[in-house]
C-alpha positions as CSV (number, residue, x, y, z in Angstrom):
1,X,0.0,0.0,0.0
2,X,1.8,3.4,-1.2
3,X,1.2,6.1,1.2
4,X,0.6,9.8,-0.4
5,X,3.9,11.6,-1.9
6,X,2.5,14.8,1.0
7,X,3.1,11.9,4.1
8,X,6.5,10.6,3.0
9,X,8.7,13.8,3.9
10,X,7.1,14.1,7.6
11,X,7.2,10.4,7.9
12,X,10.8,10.4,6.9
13,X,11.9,13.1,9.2
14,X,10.4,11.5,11.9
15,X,12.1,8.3,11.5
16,X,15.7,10.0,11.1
17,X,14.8,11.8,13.9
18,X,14.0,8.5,15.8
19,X,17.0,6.9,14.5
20,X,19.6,10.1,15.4
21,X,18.4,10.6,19.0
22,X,18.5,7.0,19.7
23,X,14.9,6.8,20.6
24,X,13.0,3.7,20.8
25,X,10.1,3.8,18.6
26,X,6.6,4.5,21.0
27,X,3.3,5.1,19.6
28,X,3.4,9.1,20.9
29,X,6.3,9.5,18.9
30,X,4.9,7.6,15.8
31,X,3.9,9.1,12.9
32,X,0.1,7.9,11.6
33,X,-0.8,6.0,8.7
34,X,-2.3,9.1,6.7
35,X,-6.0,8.6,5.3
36,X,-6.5,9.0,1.9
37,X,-9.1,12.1,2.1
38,X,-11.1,14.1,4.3
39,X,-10.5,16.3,7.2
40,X,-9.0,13.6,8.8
41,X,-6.1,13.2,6.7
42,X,-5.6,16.8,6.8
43,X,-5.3,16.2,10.7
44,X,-3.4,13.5,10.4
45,X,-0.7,15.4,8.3
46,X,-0.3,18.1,10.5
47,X,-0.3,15.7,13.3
48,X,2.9,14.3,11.9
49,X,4.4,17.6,11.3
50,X,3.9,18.3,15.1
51,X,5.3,15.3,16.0
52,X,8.6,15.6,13.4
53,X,8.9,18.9,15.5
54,X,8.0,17.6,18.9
55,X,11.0,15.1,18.3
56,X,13.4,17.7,17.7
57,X,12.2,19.2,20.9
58,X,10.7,22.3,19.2
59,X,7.8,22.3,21.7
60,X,6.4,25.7,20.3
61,X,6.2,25.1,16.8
62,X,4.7,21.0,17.6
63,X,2.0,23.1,20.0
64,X,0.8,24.7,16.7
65,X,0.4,21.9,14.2
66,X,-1.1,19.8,17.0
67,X,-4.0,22.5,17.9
68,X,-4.3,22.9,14.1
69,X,-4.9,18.9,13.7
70,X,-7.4,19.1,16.2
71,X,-9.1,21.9,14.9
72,X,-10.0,19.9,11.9
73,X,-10.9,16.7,13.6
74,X,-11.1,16.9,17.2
75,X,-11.3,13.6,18.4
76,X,-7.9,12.8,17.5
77,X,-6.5,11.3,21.3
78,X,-2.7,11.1,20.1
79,X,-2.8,15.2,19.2
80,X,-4.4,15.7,22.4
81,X,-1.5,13.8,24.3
82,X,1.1,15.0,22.2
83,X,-0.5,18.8,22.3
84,X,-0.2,18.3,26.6
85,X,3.1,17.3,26.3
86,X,4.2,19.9,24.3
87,X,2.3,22.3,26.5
88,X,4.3,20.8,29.8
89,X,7.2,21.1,28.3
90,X,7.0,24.7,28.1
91,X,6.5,25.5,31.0
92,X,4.2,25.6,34.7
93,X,2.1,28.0,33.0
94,X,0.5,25.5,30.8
95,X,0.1,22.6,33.6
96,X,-3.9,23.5,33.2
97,X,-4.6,23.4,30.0
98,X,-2.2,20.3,29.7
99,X,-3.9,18.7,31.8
100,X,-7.3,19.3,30.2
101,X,-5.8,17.9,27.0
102,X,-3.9,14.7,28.7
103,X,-7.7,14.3,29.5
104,X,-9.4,14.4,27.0
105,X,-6.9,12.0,25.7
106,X,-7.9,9.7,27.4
107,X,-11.5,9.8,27.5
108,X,-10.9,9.4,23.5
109,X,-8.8,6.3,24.0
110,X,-9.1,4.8,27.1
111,X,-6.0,2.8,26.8
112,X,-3.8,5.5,25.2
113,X,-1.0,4.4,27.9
114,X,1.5,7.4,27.0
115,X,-1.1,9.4,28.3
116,X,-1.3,8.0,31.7
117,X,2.6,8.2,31.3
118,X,2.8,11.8,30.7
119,X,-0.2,12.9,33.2
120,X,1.3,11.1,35.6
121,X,4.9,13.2,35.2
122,X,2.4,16.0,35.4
123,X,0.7,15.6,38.8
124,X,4.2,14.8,40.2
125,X,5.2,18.0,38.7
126,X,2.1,19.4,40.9
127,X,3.2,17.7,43.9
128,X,0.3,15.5,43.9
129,X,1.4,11.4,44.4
130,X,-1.9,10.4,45.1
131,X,-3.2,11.2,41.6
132,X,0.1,10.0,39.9
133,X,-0.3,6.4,41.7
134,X,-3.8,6.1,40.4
135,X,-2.0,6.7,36.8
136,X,0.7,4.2,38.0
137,X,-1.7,1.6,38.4
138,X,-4.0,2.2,35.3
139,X,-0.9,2.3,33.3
140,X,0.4,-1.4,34.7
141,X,-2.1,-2.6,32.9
142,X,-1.4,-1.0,29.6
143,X,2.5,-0.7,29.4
144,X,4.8,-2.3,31.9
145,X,7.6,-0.4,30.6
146,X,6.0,2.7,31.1
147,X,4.4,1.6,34.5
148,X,8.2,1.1,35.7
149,X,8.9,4.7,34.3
150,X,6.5,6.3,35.9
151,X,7.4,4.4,39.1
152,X,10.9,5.4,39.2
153,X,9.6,9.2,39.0
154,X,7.1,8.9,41.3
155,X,9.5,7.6,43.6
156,X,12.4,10.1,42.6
157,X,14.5,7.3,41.9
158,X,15.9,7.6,38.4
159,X,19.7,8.0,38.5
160,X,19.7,9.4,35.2
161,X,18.0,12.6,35.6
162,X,20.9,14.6,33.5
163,X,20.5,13.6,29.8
164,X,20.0,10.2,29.3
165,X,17.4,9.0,32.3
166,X,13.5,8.7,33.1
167,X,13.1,12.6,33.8
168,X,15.1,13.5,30.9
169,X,12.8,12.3,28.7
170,X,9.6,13.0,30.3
171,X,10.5,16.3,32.1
């Protein structure tokens, strides 16, 4: 199945961007199979622009083609989790309206375990455990990878908070 020649140079960037920061492929960071018409492969697009640009940690610029995705189709969960990322990532100010978007994430997709990931990093971030263990123990269910990730911040226990650890790539 050939994807549409508009897809292949987001897609592309995205996996050289995997590929050069030594990241392990995880569905946030994924780009989608793009649709072959409709508002939803509009989204869709843009959705992989902001995540080409969340990769390369340009947090601002990702913000923008991930409200624009859901602008045109608004039940897209991954935008919402990648668009409260982004947000977080820019700073305290945004820890509302990130949260409103991790969500509505999740309300979308249930099982959309990144998102219990990330929300979870964000209520330790707001100094609240008790919310952040509820996300722990949703999220053993879905991802015991990420479960253990989210553990080790809860508990403030990754050694590798300079570049390479836990915080450093959900911070």
């Amino acid at each position: 199945m050939s994807r549409p020649r508009a897809a292949l140079p987001t897609m592309l960037l995205a996996s050289c961007l995997l590929v050069v920061m030594g990241t392990a492929t995880a569905a946030e960071s994924d780009p989608l199979p793009v649709p072959k018409t409709g508002s939803r492969a509009d989204a869709v697009r843009l959705y992989n622009d902001g995540v080409a640009l969340l990769l390369a940690r340009n947090f601002g610029d990702a913000q923008q083609k991930f409200e624009a995705a859901l602008a045109l189709h608004e039940r897209l969960a991954e935008a919402h989790n990648n668009l409260a990322f982004a947000l977080r990532m820019q700073g305290r100010q945004n820890f509302a309206s990130s949260l409103e978007h991790y969500n509505r994430a999740i309300e979308l997709k249930p099982d959309l375990a990144q998102a219990y990931m990330y929300r979870g990093v964000l209520f330790i971030q707001q100094g609240d455990k008790v919310r952040a263990h509820r996300d722990l123990e949703r999220l053993r269910r879905l991802d015991a990878r990420l479960a253990a990730d989210l553990e080790h911040v809860i508990e403030g226990t990754d050694e590798g908070q300079g570049r390479g650890g836990v915080a450093a790539q959900y911070d």
